[in-house]
C-alpha positions in Angstrom: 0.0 0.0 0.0 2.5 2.3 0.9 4.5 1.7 -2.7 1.1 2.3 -4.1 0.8 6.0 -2.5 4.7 6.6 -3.5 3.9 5.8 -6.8 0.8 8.2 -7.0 2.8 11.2 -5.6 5.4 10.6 -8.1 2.9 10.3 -10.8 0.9 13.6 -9.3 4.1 14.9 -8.8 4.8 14.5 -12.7 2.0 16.0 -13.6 2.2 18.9 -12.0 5.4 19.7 -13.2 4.1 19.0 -16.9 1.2 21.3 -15.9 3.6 24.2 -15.0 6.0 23.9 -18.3 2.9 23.8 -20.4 1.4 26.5 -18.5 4.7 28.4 -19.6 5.4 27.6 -22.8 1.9 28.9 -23.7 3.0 32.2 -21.1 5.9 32.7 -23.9 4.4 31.9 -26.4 1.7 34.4 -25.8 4.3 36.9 -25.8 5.9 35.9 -28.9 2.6 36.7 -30.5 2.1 40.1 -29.1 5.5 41.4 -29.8 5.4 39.8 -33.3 1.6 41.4 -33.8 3.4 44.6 -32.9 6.2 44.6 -34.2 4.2 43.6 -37.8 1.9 46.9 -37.2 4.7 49.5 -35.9 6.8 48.4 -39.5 3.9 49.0 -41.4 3.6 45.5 -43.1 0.2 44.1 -44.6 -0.7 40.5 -45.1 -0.9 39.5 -49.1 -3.4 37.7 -50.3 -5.7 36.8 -47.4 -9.2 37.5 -46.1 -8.7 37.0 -42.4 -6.8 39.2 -40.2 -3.0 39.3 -39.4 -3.9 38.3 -35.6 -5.8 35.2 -36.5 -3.4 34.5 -39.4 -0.4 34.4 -36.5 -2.4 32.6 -34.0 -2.9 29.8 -36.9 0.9 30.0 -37.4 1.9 29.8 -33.6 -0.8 26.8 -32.9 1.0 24.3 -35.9 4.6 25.8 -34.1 3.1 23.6 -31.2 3.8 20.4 -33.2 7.6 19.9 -32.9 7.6 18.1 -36.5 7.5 21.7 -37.7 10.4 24.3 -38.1 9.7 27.9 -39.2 11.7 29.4 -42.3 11.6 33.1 -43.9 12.6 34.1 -47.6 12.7 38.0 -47.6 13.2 40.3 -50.7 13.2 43.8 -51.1 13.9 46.8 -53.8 11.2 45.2 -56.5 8.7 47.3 -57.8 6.2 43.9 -59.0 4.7 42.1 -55.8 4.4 39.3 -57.9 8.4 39.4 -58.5 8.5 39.7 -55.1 7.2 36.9 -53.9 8.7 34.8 -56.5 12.2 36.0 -55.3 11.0 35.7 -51.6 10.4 32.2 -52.4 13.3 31.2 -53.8 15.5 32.8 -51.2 14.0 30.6 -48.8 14.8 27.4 -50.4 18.3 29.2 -50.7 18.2 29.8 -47.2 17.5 26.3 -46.2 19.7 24.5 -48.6 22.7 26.5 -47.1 21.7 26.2 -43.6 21.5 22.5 -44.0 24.9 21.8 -46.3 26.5 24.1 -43.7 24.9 22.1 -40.5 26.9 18.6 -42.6 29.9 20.5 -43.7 30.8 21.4 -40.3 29.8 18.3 -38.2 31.7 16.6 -40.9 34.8 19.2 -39.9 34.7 18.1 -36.3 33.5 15.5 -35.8 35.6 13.0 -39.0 39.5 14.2 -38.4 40.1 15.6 -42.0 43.2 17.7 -40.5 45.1 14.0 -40.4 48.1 13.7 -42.6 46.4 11.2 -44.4 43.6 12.9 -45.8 43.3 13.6 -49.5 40.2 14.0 -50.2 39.5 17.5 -49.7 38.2 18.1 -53.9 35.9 15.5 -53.1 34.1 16.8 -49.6 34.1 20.0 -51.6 32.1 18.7 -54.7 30.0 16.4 -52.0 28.9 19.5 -50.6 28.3 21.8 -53.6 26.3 18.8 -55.3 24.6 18.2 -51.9 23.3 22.0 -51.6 21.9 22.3 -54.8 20.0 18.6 -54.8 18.5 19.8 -51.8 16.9 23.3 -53.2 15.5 20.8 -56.1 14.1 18.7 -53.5 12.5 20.8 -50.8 9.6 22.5 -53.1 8.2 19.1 -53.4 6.1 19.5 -50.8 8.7 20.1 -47.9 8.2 23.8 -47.8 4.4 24.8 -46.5 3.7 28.6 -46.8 2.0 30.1 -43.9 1.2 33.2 -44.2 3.1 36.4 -46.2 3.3 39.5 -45.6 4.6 43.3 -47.4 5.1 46.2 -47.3 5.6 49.5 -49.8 8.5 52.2 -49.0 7.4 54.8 -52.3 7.5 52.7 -55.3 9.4 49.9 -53.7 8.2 46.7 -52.1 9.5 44.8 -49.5 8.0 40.8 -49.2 8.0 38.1 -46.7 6.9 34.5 -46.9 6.5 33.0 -43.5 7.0 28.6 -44.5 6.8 25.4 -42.2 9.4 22.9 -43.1 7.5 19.6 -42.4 11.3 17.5 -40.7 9.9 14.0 -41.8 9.7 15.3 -45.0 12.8 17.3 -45.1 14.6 14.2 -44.1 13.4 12.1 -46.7 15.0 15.4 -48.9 18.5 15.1 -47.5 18.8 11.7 -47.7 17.8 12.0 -51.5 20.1 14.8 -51.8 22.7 13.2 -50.0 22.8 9.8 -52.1 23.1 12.5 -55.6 25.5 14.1 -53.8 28.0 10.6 -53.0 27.2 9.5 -56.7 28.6 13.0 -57.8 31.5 13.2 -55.4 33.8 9.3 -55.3 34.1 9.8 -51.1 35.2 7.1 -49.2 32.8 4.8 -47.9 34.0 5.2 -44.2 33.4 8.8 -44.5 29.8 8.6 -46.6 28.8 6.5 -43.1 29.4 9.4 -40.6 27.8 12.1 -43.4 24.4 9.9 -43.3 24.2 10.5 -39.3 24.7 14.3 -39.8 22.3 14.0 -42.1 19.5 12.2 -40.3 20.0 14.6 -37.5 18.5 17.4 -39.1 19.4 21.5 -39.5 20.1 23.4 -36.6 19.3 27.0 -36.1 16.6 26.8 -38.7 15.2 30.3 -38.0 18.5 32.0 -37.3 
């Protein structure tokens, strides 16, 4: 009996303590929201292409930020007279933006964490082609359906315009586009086995500072 009790503290215990964190995350995350909302208006920027309102538009935003599978990403533009060029440009520089975060996340795991300062290692052309080949497969292979626009936004400064597209990046899906991008990439490049093995766990681990 008295194990039983133990155990229910501990569980009560638990839940509490899951209580509070989710009490807190929703504390900050109500504060991202409100900052964001402001910081939107004080700029002067207008959502494009939408019939609801820029509040509800980032309260939809925040609430699919809640599941963890999904990472926010933002291609900007400015200086071009056509919204429509705009947006096309804002676009691209978003899959730009996270084909460059994610070659950079393998190039430098691969830097420290496989010892290419040995005085064996000769295959420096190679890493350098895996990489190049592995960035560009990887902007090919994140607008099938990796990248999920959310909401965009702009802005006009005289005859100017200034765009925003706010994307999820779905990870499962974004995995299954670095592994494609990383098998291209080793058929380009003629790396050693040993070190195509340690790439594939950078890989699978994902890109780091995603909205940096």
């Amino acid at each position: 009996m008295k194990n039983l009790f133990l155990f229910l503290a501990i569980l009560m215990g638990v839940s509490n303590m899951a209580f509070c964190q989710n009490k807190q995350l929703e504390k900050q995350r109500s504060k991202m929201y409100k900052a964001k909302i402001k910081e939107y208006k004080k700029e002067g920027w207008k959502l494009d292409s939408s019939s609801k309102t820029i509040e509800v538009v980032l309260l939809e935003h925040y609430e699919k930020l809640k599941d963890e599978n999904n990472q926010e990403i933002v291609g900007t533009t400015s200086n071009c007279r056509s919204v429509n060029v705009c947006r096309q440009v804002a676009y691209n520089n978003a899959i730009t933006t996270y084909a460059s975060l994610a070659a950079s996340y393998v190039k430098g795991r691969t830097a420290s964490d496989v010892n290419l300062n040995s005085s064996d290692y000769d295959d420096t052309a190679e890493f350098d082609k895996f990489y190049a080949a592995y960035e560009r497969v990887i902007g090919s292979e994140i607008k099938n359906g990796v990248l999920k626009e959310s909401y965009s936004i702009k802005r006009k400064k005289g005859d100017i315009n200034e765009y925003q597209i706010v994307f999820l990046v779905n990870e499962d899906k974004a995995l299954l586009a670095r592994k494609k991008a990383m098998q291209r990439a080793l058929e380009e490049s003629q790396l050693a086995q040993e070190y195509a093995n340690e790439i594939s766990k950078f890989v699978n681990e994902g890109v780091e500072n995603l909205n940096q």
